[in-house]
C-alpha positions in Angstrom: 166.6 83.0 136.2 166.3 79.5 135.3 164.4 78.6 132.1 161.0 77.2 132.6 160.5 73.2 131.7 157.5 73.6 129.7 155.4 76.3 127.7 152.5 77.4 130.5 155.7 78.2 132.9 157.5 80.3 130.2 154.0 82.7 129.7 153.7 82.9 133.5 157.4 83.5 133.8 157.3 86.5 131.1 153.9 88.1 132.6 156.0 87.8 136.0 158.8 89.6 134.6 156.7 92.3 133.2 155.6 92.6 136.8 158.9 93.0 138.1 159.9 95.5 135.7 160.8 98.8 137.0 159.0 100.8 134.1 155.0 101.2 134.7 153.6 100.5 131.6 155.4 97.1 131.2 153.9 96.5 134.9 150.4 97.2 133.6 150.9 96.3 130.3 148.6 93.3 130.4 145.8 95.1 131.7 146.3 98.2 129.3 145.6 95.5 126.1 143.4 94.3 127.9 141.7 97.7 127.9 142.3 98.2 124.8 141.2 94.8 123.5 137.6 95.9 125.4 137.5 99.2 123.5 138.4 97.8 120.3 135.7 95.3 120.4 132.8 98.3 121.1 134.2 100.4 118.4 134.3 97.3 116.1 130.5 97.0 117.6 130.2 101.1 117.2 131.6 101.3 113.8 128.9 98.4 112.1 126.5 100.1 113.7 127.1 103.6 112.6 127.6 101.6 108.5 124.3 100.2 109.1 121.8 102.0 110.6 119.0 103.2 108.8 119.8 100.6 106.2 118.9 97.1 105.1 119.2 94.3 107.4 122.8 92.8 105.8 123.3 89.5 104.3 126.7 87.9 105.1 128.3 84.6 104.1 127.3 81.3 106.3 124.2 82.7 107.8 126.0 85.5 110.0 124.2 88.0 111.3 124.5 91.5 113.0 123.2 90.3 116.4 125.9 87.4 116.2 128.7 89.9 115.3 127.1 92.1 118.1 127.0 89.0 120.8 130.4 87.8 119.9 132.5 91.3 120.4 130.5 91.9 122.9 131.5 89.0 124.9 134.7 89.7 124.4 135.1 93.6 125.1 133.0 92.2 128.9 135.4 89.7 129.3 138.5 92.3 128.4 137.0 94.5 130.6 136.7 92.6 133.8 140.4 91.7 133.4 142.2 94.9 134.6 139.2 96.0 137.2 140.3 92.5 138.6 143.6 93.2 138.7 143.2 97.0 140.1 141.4 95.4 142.7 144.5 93.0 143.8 146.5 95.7 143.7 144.3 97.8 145.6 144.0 94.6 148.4 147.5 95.5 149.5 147.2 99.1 149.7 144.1 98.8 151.5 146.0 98.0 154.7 149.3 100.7 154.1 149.1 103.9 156.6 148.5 104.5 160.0 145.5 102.9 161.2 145.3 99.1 161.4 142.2 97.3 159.0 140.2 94.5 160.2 141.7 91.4 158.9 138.4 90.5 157.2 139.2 93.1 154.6 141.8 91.2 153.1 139.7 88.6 152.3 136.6 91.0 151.1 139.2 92.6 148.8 140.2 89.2 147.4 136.3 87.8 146.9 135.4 91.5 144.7 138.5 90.9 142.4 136.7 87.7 141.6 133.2 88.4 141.0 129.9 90.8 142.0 129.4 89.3 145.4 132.5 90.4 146.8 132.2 93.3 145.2 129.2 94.2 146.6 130.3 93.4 149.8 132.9 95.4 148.9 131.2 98.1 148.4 129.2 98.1 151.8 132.8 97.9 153.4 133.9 100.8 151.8 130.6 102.7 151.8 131.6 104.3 148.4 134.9 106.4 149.7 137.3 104.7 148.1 139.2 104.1 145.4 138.6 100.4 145.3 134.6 101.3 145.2 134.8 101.8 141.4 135.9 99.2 140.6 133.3 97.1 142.5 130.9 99.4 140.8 132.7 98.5 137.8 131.7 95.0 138.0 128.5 94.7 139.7 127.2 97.3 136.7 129.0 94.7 134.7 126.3 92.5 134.7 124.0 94.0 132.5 126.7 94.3 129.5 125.1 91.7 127.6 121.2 92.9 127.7 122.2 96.7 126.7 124.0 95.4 124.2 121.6 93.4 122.9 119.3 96.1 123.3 120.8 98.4 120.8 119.5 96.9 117.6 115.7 96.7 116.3 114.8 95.4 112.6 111.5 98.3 112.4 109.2 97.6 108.6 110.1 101.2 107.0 108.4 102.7 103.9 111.8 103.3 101.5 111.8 104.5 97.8 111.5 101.9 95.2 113.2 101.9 91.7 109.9 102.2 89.8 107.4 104.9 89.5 103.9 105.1 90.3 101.1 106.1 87.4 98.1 107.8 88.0 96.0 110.0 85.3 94.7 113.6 84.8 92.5 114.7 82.4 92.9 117.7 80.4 90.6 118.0 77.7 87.2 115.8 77.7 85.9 114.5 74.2 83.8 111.3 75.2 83.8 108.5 72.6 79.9 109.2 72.6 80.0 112.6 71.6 78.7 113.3 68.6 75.3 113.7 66.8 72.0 111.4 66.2 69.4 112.5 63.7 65.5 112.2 64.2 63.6 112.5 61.2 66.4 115.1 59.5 67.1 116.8 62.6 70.3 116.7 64.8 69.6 115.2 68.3 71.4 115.0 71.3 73.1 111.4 72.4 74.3 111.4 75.7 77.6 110.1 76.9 77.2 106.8 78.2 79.6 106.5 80.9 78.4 109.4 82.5 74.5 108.4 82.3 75.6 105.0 83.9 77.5 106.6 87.1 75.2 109.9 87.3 72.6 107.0 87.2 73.3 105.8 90.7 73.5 109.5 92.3 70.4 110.5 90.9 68.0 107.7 92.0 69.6 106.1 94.9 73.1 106.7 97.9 75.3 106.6 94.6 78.2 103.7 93.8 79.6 103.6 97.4 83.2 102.8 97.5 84.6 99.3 98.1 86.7 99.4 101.1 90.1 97.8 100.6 93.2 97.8 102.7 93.5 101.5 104.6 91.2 102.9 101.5 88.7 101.9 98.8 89.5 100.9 95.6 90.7 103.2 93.2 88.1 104.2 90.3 91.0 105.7 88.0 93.0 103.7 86.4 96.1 104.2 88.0 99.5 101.9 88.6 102.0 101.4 91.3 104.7 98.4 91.0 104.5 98.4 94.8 102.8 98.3 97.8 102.4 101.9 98.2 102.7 104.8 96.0 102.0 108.7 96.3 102.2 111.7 94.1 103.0 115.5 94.7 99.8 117.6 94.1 98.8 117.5 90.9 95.7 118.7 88.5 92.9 117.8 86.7 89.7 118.4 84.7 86.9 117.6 86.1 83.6 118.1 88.1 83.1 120.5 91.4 80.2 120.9 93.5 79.2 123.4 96.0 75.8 124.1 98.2 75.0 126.6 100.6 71.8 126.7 103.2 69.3 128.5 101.7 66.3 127.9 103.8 66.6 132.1 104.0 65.1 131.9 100.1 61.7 129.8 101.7 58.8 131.5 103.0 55.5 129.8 104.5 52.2 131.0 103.1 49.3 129.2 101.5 48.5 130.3 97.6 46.3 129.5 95.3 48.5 128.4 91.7 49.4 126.2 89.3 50.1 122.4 90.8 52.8 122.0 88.6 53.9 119.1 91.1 51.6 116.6 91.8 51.9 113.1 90.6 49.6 112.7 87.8 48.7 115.7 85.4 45.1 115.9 83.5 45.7 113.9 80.5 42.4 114.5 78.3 40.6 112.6 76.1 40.7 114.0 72.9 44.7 113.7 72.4 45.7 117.0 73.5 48.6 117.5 76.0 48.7 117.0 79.5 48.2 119.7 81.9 48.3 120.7 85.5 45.1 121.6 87.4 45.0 125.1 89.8 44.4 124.5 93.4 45.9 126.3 96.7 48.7 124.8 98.5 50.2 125.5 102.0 53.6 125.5 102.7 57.3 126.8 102.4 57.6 128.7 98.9 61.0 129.5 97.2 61.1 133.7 97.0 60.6 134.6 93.1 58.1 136.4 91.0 56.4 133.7 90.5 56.9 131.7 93.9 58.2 128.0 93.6 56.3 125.6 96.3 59.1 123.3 97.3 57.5 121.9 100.5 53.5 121.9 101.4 50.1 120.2 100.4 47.2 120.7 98.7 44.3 122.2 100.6 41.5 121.7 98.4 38.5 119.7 99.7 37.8 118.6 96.5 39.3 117.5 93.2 41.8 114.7 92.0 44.1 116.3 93.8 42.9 116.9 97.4 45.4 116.3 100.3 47.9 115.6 97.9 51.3 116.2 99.7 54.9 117.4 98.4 57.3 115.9 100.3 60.8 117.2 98.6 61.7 119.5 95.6 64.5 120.3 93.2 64.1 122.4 91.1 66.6 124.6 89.0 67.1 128.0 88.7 66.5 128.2 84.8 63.8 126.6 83.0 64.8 123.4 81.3 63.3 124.3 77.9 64.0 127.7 77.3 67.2 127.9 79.6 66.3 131.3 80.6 67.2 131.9 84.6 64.2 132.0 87.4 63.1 135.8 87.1 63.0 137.7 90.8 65.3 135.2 92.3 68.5 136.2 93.9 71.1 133.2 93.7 73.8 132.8 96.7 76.0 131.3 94.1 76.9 132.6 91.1 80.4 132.6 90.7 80.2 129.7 87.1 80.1 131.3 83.3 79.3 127.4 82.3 77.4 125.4 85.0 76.4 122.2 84.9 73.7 122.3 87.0 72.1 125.6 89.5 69.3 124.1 91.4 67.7 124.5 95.1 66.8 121.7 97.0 64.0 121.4 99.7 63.1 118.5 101.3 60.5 117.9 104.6 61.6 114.9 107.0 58.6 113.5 106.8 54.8 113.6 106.1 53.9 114.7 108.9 56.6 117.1 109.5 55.3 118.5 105.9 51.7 118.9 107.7 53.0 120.3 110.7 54.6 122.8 108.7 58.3 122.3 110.0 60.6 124.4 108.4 62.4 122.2 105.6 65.8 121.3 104.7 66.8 124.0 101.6 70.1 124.1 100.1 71.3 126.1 97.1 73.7 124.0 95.2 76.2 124.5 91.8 77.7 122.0 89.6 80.8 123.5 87.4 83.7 122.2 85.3 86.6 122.9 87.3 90.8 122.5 87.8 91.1 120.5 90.7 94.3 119.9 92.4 94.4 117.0 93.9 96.5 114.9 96.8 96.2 111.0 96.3 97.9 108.1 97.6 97.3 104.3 97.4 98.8 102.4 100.1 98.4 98.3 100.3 95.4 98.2 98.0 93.7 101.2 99.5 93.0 104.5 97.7 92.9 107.6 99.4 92.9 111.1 97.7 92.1 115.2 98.8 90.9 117.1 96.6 93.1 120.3 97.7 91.7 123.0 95.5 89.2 123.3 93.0 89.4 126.7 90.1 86.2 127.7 88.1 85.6 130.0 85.3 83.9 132.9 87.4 84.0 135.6 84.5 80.2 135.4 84.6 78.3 136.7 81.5 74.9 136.6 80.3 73.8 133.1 78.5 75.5 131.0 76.3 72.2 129.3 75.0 70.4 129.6 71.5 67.0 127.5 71.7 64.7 127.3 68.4 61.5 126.1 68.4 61.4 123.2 65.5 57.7 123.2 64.5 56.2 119.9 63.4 52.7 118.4 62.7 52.2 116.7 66.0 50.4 118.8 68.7 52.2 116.1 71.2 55.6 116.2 69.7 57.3 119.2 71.5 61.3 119.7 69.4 64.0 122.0 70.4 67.1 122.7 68.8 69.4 123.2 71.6 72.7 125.3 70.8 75.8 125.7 73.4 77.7 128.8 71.7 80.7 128.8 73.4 83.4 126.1 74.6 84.4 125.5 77.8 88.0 126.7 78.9 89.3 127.0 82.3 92.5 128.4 83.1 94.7 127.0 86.3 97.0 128.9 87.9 100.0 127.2 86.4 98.3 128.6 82.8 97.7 125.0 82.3 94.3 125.3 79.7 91.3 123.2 80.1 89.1 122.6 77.5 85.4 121.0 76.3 83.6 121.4 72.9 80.1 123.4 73.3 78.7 119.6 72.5 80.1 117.4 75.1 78.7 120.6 77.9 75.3 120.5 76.3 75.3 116.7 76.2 76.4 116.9 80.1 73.6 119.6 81.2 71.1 117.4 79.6 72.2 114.7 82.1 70.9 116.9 84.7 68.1 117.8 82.9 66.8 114.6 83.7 66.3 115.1 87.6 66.4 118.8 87.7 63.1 119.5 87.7 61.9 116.5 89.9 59.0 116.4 92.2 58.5 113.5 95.0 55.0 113.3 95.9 52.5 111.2 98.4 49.3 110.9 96.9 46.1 108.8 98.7 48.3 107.9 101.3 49.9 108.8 105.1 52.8 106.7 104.7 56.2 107.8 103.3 57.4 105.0 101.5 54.6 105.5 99.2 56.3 108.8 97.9 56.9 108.7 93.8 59.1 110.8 92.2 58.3 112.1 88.9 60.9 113.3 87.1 62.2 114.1 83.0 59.8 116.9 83.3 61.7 117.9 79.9 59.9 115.3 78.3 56.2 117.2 77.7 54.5 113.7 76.7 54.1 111.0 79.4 56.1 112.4 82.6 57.7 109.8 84.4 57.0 108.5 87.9 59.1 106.2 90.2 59.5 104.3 93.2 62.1 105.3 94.9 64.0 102.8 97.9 66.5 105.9 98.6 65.8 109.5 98.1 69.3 110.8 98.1 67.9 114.4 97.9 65.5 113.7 101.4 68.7 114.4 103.6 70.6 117.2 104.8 73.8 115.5 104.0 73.2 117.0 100.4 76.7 118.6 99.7 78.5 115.7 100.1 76.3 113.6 98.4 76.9 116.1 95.1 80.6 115.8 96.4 80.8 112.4 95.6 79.0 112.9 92.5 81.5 115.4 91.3 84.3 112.7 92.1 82.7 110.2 90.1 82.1 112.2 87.4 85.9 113.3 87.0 86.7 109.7 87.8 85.4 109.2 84.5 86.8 111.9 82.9 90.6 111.0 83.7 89.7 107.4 82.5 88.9 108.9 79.1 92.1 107.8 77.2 91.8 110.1 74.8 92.0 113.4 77.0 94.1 112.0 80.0 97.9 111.7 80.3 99.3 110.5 83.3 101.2 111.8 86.6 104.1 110.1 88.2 104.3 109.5 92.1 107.1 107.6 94.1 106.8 103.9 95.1 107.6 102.8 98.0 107.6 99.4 99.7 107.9 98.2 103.2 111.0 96.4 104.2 113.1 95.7 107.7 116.3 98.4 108.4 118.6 98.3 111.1 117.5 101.4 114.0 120.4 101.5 116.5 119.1 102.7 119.4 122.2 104.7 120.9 121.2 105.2 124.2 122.1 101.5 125.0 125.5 101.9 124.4 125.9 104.2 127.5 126.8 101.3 130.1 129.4 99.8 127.9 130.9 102.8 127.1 130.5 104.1 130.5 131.9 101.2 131.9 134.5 101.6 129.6 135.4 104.9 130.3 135.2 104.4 133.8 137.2 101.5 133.7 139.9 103.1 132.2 140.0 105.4 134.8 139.9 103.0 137.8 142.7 101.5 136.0 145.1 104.9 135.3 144.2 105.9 139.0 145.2 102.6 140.3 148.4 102.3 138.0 149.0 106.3 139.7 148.8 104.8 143.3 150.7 101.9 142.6 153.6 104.1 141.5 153.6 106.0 144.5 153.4 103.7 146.6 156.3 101.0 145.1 158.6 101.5 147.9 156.4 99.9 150.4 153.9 97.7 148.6 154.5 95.7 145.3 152.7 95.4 142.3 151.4 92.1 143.4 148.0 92.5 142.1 146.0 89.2 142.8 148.9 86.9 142.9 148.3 83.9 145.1 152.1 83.5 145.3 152.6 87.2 146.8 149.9 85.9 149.5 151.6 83.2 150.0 155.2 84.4 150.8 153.6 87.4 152.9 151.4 85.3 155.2 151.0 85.7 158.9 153.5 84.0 161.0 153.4 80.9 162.7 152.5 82.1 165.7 149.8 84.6 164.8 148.6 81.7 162.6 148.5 79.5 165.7 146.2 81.9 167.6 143.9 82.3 164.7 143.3 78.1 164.6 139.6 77.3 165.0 138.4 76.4 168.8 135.4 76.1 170.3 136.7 78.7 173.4 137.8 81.3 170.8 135.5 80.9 167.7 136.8 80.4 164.0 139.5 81.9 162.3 136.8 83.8 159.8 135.0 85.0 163.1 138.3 86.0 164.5 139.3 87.9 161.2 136.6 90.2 161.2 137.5 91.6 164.9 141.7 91.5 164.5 143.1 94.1 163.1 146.2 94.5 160.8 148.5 96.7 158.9 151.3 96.5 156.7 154.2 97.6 157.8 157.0 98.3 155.0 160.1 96.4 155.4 159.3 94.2 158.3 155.8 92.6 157.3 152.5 92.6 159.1 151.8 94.5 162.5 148.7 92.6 164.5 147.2 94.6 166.7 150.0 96.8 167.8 152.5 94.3 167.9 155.5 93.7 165.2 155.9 90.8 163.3 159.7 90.9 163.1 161.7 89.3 160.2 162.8 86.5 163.0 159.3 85.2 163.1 159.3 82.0 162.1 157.3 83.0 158.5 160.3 86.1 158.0 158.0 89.0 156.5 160.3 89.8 152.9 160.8 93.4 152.2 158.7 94.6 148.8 161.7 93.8 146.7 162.1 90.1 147.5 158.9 89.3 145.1 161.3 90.4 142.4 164.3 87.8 143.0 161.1 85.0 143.5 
């Protein structure tokens, strides 16, 4: 074989020996690479993907990024791919017409416009109504078109939560010695001084809807002191001191009846002339009556056609279930809760909607509510610049005994001037269930009750009036001179959503507790921040590899037939040459030339009918193109001597 002149002809004169070569896998060695060059490419593409998913989006040099490396292999491994179902196809042109039965003419050129692009193989496709071998591979490439979308498909950059380096901070309180504790004196005797902090939040519960929380981001604003270095932080359940509330109905504990007793809750008591103490005039009310020996009148009016105190109306109640000055518990009274040795506060609370709902007698709203010191486990989370917490469990002291007050009378010259000493004899100490122990000097819990003290009893009254915003609530009933009376905008205590208005006010209150420095430590939670990952989505990658897969065996099956079939048909895949040297003969081509009697050749072609016959060429319609023609048909071996 004469050397080729220049470097083009030398490739094409190698690929054409590698054609001619007897052995199979040198005669399909071009499509095998190119195979493999397809497959290498999507496990290049498969391999990145399985590194990266689920992590960061990568940074490589010059600006590269995954969807480039994804675009440019995938180009490539399509392009690979097409190569050998192109050639398959060729091949499969000249087999297409071997065997008995003659094809239409047409065919040839069908075959030849699907090993060059979807249209032909479409048409292909219709030809061949699936039953062939050559179908594949037009399904091959028409499914070939939607390569590049799945592959680009396969990737999304999702915002995750992941773990940050640093920690989040939030505190718990375990012991609660306030700043404030400690003792005034009055005139040589101890008195109380209340903690500060917890007068200026109770404050807000006790006369008005409390401190309602500012919203912010998917929570409110955190009241504890707590710190996160990112965007969102949470901690495992974890425990604290602090404040727990619970109320039950007890509108079972009421009873309606009209009595004649003391009015121990209208607005203004009988203050008399001659300096002596206040007092409360007898008169008979109507109206729901808490169940005791001596009956409590939470809702009802005065009857009375005459006195200061005629038509007077009592609109809403608390009262507690111990008196405030000698501590000693409502006698004939049967609590539904009693499950606190140290309470804070045990009080029932009765409220009518309205005034005339009072006069109408409707049955009021009563609940039965406890305030104890407590271990509270607790779920929290802050999440961009919202807090959010659950309060998951909440332990009390239950080992109830008898009380734990010692109250002395401190006699003085004043007939107006009313002193107690007021002794707590015992400290507060809660056990949790992880033995963690909780504790509070007898002080700081007598300071607290006294908080309570100042609302529980409290009385909210209309006097001389029809209208309910008139309503006053006197309150500090502990203080014997000058009661006080007040306006009030919002009666938190009118409304049946009670228990979680002492809810929040148990929060609060152990809001300021784990604030306390000086009793607190503090819990640590996981950060986490948002940030983009790499989510392959493998279901895209079934086309390519399908196509793949069935590519590879369009191809084997082909390279199979090809084999079988080399002693009639060459491996001539789409070689124009091959075409060439195996055209029709003149005198077939003659009666195939275009005229307006006949039709066109392309018209003829799809009605003439043609097969290949092995050693003497092609056989038209029955008749035998001998070697003599004047286009000689070559046997399958001269190709090789070309």
């Amino acid at each position: 074989m004469p050397k080729a002149s220049n470097f083009a002809q030398r490739i094409e004169q190698k690929l054409w020996s590698y054609t001619a070569s007897g052995n199979v896998v040198k005669r399909w060695l071009i499509e095998i690479i190119s195979w493999s060059l397809s497959a290498a490419c999507m496990a290049g593409i498969g391999v990145m993907l399985i590194f990266y998913h689920d992590k960061a989006i990568p940074k490589w040099p010059l600006g590269l990024t995954l969807n480039a490396y994804i675009s440019v292999l995938a180009k490539v491994a399509s392009a690979a791919l097409m190569l050998p179902v192109s050639e398959a196809l060729g091949q499969l042109k000249w087999s297409w017409f071997q065997g008995d039965n003659s094809k239409k003419m047409w065919d040839f050129e069908l075959f030849d416009s699907a090993s060059r692009g979807p249209w032909g193989s479409f048409l292909l496709l219709v030809r061949t109504k699936g039953r062939s071998l050559a179908a594949l591979g037009a399904a091959v490439t028409l499914f070939a078109l939607a390569l590049d979308p799945f592959f680009q498909q396969v990737v999304e950059y999702p915002e995750v939560w992941r773990v940050q380096p640093g920690k989040g901070a939030i505190p718990r309180a375990y012991k609660y010695f306030p700043f404030s504790s400690g003792y005034e004196y009055l005139r040589g005797t101890m008195n109380m001084e209340l903690d500060q902090s917890m007068l200026g939040v109770t404050y807000h519960y006790f006369y008005s809807n409390g401190t309602a929380p500012t919203k912010f981001g998917k929570g409110s604003r955190a009241e504890v002191p707590l710190g996160c270095p990112s965007s969102n932080c949470t901690w495992p359940v974890y425990e604290t001191f602090g404040v727990h509330s619970e109320c039950t109905d007890a509108t079972d504990k009421l009873e309606f009846k009209c009595r004649s007793q003391n009015l121990d809750w209208v607005q203004a008591p009988i203050m008399p002339e001659n300096g002596d103490p206040y007092y409360f005039p007898n008169g008979t009310s109507c109206g729901w009556w808490l169940k005791a020996d001596k009956p409590v009148l939470m809702t009802g009016y005065d009857i009375d056609r005459k006195g200061e105190h005629a038509g007077e109306l009592l609109l809403q109640r608390s009262e507690p279930l111990y008196d405030v000055l000698s501590r000693e518990f409502m006698p004939g009274y049967t609590p539904k809760l009693n499950n606190s040795r140290n309470p804070l506060a045990h009080v029932v609370i009765a409220a009518g909607e309205s005034y005339d709902s009072v006069r109408h007698n409707a049955t009021p709203i009563a609940h039965e509510c406890l305030l104890s010191w407590a271990a509270k486990k607790i779920k929290s989370e802050y999440s961009e610049g919202g807090y959010t917490e659950e309060v998951v469990e909440a332990r009390v002291n239950t080992s109830v005994t008898g009380s734990h007050w010692l109250i002395n009378y401190i006699p003085n010259d004043n007939p107006l001037l009313v002193l107690y000493d007021y002794n707590y004899m015992e400290p507060i100490i809660i056990e949790s269930d992880n033995h963690t122990t909780y504790t509070m000097d007898n002080n700081t819990h007598l300071q607290m009750v006294s908080l309570f003290d100042d609302v529980f009893p409290s009385y909210y009254t209309i006097a001389n009036s029809t209208n309910d915003d008139d309503a006053l609530l006197r309150y500090k009933r502990w203080k014997t001179i000058s009661p006080l009376s007040r306006n009030m905008s919002y009666n938190p205590f009118m409304h049946a959503n009670i228990s979680t208005h002492l809810d929040r006010l148990s929060t609060t209150m152990t809001n300021v507790m784990r604030s306390n420095v000086a009793g607190s430590t503090t819990v640590e939670g996981t950060a986490f921040d948002k940030e983009s990952i790499v989510e392959v989505r493998w279901a895209w990658l079934s086309l390519p590899l399908g196509l793949l897969a069935f590519t590879g065996i369009f191809l084997l099956a082909t390279v199979i037939r090809s084999s079988r079939e080399q002693d009639h048909v060459g491996v001539w895949k789409t070689s124009a040459i091959a075409t060439l040297m195996y055209g029709l003969p003149d005198k077939v081509s003659e009666k195939m030339t275009a005229s307006k009697e006949h039709g066109t050749p392309r018209a003829k072609a799809k009605e003439m009918k043609v097969k290949w016959v092995p050693a003497k060429g092609w056989r038209l319609s029955g008749n035998s193109i001998s070697p003599t023609s004047t286009k000689v048909a070559a046997s399958p071996t001269s190709l090789k001597s070309a």
